[in-house]
C-alpha positions, 0 to 999 in steps of 0.5 A: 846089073840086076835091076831091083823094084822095092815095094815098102809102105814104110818111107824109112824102111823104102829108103833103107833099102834103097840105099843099100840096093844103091850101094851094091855096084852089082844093082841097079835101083829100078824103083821103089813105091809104097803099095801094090797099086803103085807097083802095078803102074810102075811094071805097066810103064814102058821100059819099066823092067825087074830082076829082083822085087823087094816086097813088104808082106803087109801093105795097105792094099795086098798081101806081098804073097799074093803079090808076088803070086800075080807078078809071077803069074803074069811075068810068065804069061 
């Protein structure tokens, strides 16, 4: 199972992609959240893991580039 985190301003795109992540048997829906800020406090929770990130590119609060950058950055560390 591949846990999947969505990162989607939009709420009718979020649950689009959440529904679908949820019908895959092969995924786990770990989250899905609204902006960068959102998803820094999801991943800094206890327990809270990802396999797979699902990031808009345009966010209210970040660039999903550079997103994605930092998580890497960090996952690595």
């Amino acid at each position: 199972m591949w846990r999947v985190l969505i990162v989607e301003d939009d709420a009718l795109m979020r649950d689009f992609f959440a529904a679908s992540v949820q019908r895959c048997p092969e995924l786990v829906l770990a989250g899905a959240v609204s902006s960068v800020a959102e998803a820094l406090r999801w991943l800094d929770a206890p327990g809270n893991a990802i396999d797979v990130l699902l990031t808009d590119l345009g966010l209210p609060d970040g660039d999903g580039i550079d997103f994605i950058r930092d998580l890497r950055a960090w996952s690595a560390s």
